[in-house]
C-alpha positions, 0 to 999 in steps of 0.5 A: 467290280472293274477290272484294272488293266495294269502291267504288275509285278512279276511274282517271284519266290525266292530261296527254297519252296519245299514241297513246289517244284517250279510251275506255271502261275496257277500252280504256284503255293505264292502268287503276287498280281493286282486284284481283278474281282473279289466276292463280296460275301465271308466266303466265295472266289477272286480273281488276280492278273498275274505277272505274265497276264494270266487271270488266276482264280481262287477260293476263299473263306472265313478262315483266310487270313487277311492283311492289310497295312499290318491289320487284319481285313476281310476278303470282302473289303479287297479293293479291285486294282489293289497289288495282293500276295496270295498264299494258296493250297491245292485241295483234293477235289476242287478246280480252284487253289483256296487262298491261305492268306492274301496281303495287300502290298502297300503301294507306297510305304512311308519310313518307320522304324521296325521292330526287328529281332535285334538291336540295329539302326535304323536305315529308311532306305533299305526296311521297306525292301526288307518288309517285303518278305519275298521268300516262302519256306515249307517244312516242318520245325526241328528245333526253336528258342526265342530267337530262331526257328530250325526248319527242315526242309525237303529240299534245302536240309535244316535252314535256320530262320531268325524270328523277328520281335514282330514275327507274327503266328497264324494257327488255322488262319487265326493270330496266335502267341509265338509260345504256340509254335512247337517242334514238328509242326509243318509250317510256311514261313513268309520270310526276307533278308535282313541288312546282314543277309540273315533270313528273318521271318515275318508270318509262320503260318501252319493248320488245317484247311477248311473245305472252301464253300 
């Protein structure tokens, strides 16, 4: 594959990530960067450009979930040069972090109303900005309903998150109902703000991981 030298965003976490102390790149639980190489196989490694140049690689398989465009892909189908957010776990054992998730970061989004959790107008200036999720939580769900899901968290004490009509559910890296979701998990959320400045969520992801191969 080509490598393409570009200057790329700079990845950025923001509010509390608990269970991940701030680190260098490589260390990092959410890392944003274009795509140098992927394996073109169910299961191996890929490599990005992170944002202060530094080359980070990571193990994936069939159960890394894939995004692109709000529909699934396979980690053989990334295209070199393409923007990608990477999700990842340190696994006991191994050199590299395995790839959790990876979604491709549009480059350009065309305005289109979103289902958002509640009724509000639409604004095509500001949804693209809120699609982005550029927030990760970790903990584990102390209470939920239809609307909101109450995480505790190490650090930051009880946040509660609304849950979007779009929210979308991983179980183990596959889509799952949001009836699946029960109090006590240990969960990640890929999360924004919304025009209110209320923390929505846009992926819940919880399970085990598979030993990379």
């Amino acid at each position: 594959m080509r490598a393409i030298g570009i200057m790329l965003l700079i990845p950025w976490v923001g509010g509390a990530q608990a269970g991940y102390p701030p680190g260098p790149p490589e260390n990092a639980a959410l890392v944003r960067g274009v795509l140098l190489e992927c394996d073109a196989r169910s299961a191996g490694e890929l490599s990005i450009r992170a944002g202060d140049n530094r080359v980070l690689r990571y193990q994936f398989d069939r159960k890394t979930y894939v995004e692109r465009e709000e529909h699934l892909t396979e980690a053989a189908r990334l295209v070199a040069g393409e923007t990608v957010e990477v999700l990842s776990d340190a696994v006991a054992g191994y050199a590299l972090r395995y790839a959790r998730t990876i979604h491709v970061i549009e480059r350009a989004l065309p305005p289109r109303p979103q289902t958002l959790g509640r009724l509000r107008a639409y604004d095509p200036k500001t949804e693209p900005a809120i699609r982005a999720g550029n927030i990760t939580f970790a903990g584990v769900v102390f209470r939920l309903n239809s609307q909101r899901v109450v995480l505790h968290t190490r650090e930051a004490g009880d946040l509660s998150i609304l849950l979007r009509k779009d929210t979308r559910y991983l179980a183990d890296g596959q889509l799952v109902d949001a009836e699946s979701l029960k109090p006590n998990m240990r969960v990640f959320v890929r999360a924004g703000k919304d025009l209110y400045n209320e923390v929505e969520a846009y992926q819940v992801i919880w399970g085990t991981i598979l030993t990379p191969r």
